[in-house]
C-alpha positions as CSV (number, residue, x, y, z in Angstrom):
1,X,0.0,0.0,0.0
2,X,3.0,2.4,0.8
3,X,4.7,1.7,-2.0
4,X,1.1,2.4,-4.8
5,X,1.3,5.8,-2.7
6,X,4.5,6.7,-3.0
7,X,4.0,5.8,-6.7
8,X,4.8,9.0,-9.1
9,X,2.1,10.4,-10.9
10,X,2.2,8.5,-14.4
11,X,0.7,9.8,-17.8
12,X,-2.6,7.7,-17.6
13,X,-1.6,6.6,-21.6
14,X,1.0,4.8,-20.6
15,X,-1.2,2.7,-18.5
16,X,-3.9,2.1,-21.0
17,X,-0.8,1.3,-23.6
18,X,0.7,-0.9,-21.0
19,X,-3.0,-2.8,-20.3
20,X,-3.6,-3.4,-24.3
21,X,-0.1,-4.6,-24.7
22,X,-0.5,-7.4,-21.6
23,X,-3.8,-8.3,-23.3
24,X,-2.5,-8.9,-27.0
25,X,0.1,-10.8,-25.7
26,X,-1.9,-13.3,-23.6
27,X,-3.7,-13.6,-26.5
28,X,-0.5,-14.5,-28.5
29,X,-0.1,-17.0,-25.7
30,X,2.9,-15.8,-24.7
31,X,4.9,-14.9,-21.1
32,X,6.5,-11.7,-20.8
33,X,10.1,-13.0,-20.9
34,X,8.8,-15.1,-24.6
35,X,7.7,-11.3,-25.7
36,X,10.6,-9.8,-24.9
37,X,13.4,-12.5,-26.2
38,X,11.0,-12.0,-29.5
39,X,11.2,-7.9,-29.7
40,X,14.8,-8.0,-27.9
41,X,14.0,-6.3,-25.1
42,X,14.7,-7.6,-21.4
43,X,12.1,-9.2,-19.3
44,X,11.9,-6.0,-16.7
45,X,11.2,-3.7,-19.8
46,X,8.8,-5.5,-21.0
47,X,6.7,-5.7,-17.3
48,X,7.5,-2.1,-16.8
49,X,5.9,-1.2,-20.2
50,X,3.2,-3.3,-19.3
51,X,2.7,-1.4,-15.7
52,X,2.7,1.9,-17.1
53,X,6.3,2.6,-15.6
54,X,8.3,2.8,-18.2
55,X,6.7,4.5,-21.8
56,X,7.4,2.3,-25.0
57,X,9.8,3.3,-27.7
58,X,8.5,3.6,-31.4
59,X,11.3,0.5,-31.9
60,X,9.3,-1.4,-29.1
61,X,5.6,-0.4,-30.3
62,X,7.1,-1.7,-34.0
63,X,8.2,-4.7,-32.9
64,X,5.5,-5.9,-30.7
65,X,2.9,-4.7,-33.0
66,X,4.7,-7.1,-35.7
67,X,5.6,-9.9,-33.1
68,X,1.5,-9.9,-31.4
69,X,-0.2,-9.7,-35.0
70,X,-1.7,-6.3,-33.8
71,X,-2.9,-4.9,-37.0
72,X,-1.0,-1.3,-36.2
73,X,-3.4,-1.0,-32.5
74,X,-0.5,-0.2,-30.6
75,X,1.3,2.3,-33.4
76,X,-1.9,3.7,-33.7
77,X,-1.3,5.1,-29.5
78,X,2.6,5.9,-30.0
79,X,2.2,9.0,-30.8
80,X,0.4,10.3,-27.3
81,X,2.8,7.8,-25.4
82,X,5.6,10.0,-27.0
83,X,3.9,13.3,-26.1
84,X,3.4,12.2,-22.3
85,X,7.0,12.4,-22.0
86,X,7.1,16.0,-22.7
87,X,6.7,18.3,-19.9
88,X,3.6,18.8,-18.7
89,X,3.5,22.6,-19.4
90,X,4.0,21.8,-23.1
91,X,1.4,19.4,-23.7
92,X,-1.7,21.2,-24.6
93,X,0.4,23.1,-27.0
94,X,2.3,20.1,-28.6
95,X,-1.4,18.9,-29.2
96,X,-2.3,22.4,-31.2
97,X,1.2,22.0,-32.6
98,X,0.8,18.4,-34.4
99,X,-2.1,19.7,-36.4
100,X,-1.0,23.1,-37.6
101,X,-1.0,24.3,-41.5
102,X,1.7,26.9,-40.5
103,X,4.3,27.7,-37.5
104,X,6.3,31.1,-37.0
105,X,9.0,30.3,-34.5
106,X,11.2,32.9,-33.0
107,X,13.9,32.2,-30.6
108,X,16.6,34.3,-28.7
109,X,18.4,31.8,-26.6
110,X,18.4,28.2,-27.9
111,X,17.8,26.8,-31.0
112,X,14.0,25.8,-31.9
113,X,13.3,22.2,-30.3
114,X,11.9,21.4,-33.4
115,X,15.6,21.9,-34.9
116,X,17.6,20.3,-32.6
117,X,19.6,17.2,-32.7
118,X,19.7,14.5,-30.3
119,X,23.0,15.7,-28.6
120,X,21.5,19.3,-28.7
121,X,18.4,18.4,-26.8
122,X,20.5,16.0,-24.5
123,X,22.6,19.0,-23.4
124,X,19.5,21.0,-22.9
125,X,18.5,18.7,-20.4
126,X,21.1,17.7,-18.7
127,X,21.3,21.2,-17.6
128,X,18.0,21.4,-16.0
129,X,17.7,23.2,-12.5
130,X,16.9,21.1,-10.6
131,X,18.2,18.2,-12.2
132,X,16.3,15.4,-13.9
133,X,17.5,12.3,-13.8
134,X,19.0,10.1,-16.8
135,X,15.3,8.6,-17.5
136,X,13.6,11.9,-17.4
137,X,16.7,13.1,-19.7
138,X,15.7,9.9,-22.2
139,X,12.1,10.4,-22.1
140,X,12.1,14.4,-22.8
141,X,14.9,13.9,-25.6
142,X,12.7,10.9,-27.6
143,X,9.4,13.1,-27.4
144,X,11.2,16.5,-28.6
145,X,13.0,13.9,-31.8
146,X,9.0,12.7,-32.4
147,X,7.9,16.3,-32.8
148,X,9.8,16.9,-35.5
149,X,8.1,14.8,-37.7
150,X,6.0,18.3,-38.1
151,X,8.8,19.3,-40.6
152,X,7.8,16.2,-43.1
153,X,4.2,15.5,-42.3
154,X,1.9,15.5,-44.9
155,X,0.3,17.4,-46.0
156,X,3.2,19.6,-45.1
157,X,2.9,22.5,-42.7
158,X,4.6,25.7,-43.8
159,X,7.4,26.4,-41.3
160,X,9.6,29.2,-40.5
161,X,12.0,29.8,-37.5
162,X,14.4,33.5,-36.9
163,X,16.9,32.3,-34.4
164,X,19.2,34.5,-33.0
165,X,22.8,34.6,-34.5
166,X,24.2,34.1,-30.4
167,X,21.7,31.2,-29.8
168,X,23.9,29.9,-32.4
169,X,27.3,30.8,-31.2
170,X,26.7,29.8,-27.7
171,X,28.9,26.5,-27.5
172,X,25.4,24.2,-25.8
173,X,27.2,20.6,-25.2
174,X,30.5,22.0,-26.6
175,X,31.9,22.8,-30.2
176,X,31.3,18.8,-31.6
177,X,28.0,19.2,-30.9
178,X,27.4,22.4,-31.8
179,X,28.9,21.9,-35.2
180,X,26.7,19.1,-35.9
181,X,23.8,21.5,-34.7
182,X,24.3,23.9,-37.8
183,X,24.6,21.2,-40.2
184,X,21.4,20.1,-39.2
185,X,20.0,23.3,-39.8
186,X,21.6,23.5,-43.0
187,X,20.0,20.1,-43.8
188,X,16.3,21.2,-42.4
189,X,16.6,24.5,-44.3
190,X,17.0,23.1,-47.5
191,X,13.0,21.2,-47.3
192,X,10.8,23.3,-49.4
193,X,8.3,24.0,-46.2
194,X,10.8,25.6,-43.8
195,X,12.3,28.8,-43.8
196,X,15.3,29.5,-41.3
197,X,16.3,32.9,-40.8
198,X,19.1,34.4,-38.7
199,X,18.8,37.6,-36.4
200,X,22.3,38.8,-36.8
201,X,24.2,39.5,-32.9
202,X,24.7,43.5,-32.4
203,X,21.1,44.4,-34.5
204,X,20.2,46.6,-31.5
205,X,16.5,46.7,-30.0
206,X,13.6,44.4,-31.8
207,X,10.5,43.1,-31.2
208,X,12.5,40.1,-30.2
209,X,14.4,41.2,-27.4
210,X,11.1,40.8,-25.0
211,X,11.6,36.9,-25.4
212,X,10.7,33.7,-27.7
213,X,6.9,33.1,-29.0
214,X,5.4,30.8,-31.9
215,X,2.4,31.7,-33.8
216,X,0.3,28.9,-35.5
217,X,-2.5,28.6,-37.7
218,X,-4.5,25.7,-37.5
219,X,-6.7,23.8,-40.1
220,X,-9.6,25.6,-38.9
221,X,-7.9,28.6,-39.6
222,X,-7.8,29.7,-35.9
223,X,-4.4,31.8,-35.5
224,X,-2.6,30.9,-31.8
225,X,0.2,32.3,-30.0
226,X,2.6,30.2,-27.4
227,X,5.6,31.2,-25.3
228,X,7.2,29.8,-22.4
229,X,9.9,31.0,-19.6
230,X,11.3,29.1,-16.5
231,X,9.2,26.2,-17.0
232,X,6.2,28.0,-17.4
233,X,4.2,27.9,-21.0
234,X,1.2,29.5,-22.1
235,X,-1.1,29.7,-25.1
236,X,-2.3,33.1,-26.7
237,X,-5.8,33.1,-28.2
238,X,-7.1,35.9,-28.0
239,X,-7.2,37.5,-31.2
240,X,-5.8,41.1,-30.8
241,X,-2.8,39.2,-28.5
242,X,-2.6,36.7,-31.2
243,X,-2.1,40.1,-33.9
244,X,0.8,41.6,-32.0
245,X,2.3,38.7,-32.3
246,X,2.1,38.3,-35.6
247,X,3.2,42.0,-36.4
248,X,6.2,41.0,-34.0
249,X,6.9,38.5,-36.2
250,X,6.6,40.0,-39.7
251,X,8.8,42.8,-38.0
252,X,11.6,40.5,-37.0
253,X,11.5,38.5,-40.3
254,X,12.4,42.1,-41.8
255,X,15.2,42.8,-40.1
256,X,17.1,39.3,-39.9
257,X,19.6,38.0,-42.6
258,X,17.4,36.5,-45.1
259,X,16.9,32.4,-46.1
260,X,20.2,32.8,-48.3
261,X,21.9,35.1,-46.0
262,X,21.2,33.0,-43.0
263,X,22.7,29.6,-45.2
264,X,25.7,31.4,-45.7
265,X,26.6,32.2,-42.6
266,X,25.9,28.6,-41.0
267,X,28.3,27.4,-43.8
268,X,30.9,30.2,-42.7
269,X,30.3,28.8,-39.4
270,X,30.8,25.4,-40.1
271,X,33.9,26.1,-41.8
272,X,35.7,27.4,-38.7
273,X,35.5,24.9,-36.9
């Protein structure tokens, strides 16, 4: 009994994945330890999948849909396991976010999490205050990599990001990882849906300077705002709120290096290093 209340509180999806998966392997006739030799995952990640501890990976959902004859059932939930692991200030929005015809992203002090790699993210983490643990690391890093499928989705979302040239400069999980960073960018900014702009260091005041916000449409045509700070998130909607930051936006896209511009000097930057 002490040890269901000390339980943490779990994203109820993981449960409800965790209960389907135990049925459709009973059905299958198998044990967990058989399930797990066949996906080639250990016993103990298997039962804590199963419990709700432990949230599947797509690899694990993949396999065990394959292994259990499901039909796609349990890829058909992998997408709101993956966005329980984000934080849960972020979750409404990530919701709004997965079904958007259009995102303006503008960003001061990191580089869009829709942009970042995997070693990017990580450092991110790692250098939460307090500090999460190694899991919590894990489980943040996977769902920020599954919301970038938003860059390819089809039908594809039209996409554009102003990130400031010392978000870029500032050496996040050292210069390895940092060079790798801009490459990616590079990479992203050549898909015909997304636009990366940079807001060169030393502009002087801008609408930017009071912090980062996103402004979506949606396919009801509904126009949002989002920012966050310290944890915190919060979406705009209503509709003169939602305008500012729209003009804010149109005004920043003005005075930052253009798509061209902005290539060029990622590829100067990669070159130093």
């Amino acid at each position: 009994m002490k040890a269901k209340e000390e339980a943490p509180d779990l994203p109820g999806v993981w449960s409800a994945y965790g209960v389907l998966l135990q049925h459709l392997r009973k059905r299958a006739g198998l044990n967990q330890q058989q399930l797990g030799d066949a996906i080639g995952y250990s016993l103990e990640q298997v039962a804590s999948v199963e419990q709700g501890r432990r949230p599947a990976k797509a690899a694990f959902t993949v396999a065990a849909d394959r292994v259990l004859g499901a039909g796609g059932v349990l890829q058909v939930l992998q997408d709101e396991v993956d966005r329980a692991k984000l934080p849960r200030f972020f979750r409404n929005f990530a919701l709004i976010e997965a079904q958007v015809v259009s995102r303006f992203d503008y960003e001061p002090l990191l580089v869009p999490g829709l942009l970042q790699t995997e070693a990017y993210a990580r450092a991110v983490f790692a250098g939460h205050c307090p500090p999460f643990s190694e899991e919590i690391i894990d489980q943040h890093t996977e769902a920020r990599l599954s919301r970038q499928k938003l860059l390819t989705r089809v039908p594809l979302a039209e996409l554009s990001f102003i990130v400031s040239e010392e978000a870029l400069r500032d050496p996040v999980g050292g210069s390895e990882v940092m060079r790798e960073q801009w490459e990616r960018l590079l990479e992203i900014g050549s898909l015909r849906n997304v636009e990366i702009q940079v807001m060169p260091a030393r502009r002087g005041f801008h609408p930017g300077k009071n912090g980062p916000f996103v402004v979506v449409e949606t396919h009801e045509h509904k126009h949002l705002g989002y920012f966050e700070s310290q944890g915190v998130g919060c979406v705009v909607t209503e509709p003169s709120e939602v305008s500012t930051f729209a003009l804010r936006y149109g005004k920043l896209r003005s005075q930052a290096l253009n798509v061209e511009e902005s290539a060029r000097l990622l590829e100067r930057m990669v070159g130093e290093t």
